[in-house]
N, C-alpha and C positions, 0 to 999 in steps of 0.2 A: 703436772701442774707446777708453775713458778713460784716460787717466794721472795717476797720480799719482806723486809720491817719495814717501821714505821719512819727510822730515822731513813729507808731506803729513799720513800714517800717523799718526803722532804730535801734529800738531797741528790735523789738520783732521779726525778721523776721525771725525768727523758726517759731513760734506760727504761723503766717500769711500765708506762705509758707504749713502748713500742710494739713490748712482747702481747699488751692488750691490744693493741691493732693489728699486730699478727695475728690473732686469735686465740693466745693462751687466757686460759685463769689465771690469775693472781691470787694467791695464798697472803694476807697481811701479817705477821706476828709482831706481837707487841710482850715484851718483858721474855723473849723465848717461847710464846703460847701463840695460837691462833687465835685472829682478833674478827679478822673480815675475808669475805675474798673480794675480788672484782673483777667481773664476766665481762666479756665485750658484748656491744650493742648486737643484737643476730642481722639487723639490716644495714652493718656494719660493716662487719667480718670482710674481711678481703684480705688475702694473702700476697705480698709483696714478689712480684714477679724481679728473679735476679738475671741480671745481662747474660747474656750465651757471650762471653770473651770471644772465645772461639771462633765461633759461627761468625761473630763480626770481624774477625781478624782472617777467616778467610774469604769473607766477602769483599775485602778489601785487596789484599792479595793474592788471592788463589791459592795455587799449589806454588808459586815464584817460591826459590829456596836462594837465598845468598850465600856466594861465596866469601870464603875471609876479605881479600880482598876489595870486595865489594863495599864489607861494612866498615873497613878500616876507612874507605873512598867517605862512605855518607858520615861517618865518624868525625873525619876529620872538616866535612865542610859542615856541620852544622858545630862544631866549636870555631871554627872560623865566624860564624854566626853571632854566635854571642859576642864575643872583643868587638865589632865593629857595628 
């Protein structure tokens, strides 16, 4: 279970609000003591699916491996890229 205070409440309540849509409890303390918790909704709950990097980076590429050369090559024309 997470904690937060109360000044978290008030100035973090992005950060606080995310872990409750993640599906944590929240723990409130007020003065150092326990005040409230706050549960998420149960027809709520849905856990945030994180990108496979990977899996996309080799969908895109395959198994293609560069050589130095190669990427000195695309290096240099995409700063060619930006000046112009």
């Amino acid at each position: 279970m997470k904690t937060a205070t109360v000044a978290d409440l008030r100035n973090q309540f992005r950060r606080v609000s995310s872990w409750i849509e993640d599906g944590e409890t929240v723990q409130i303390l007020k003065q150092g003591k326990p005040f409230a918790q706050l549960v998420p909704n149960v027809g709520r709950r849905q856990t945030r699916k994180k990108p496979d990097v990977l899996a996309r980076l080799k969908e895109i590429w395959g198994t293609k491996t560069f050589s130095e050369k190669e990427v000195a090559a695309m290096r240099a024309a995409e700063l060619e890229g930006e000046e112009g």
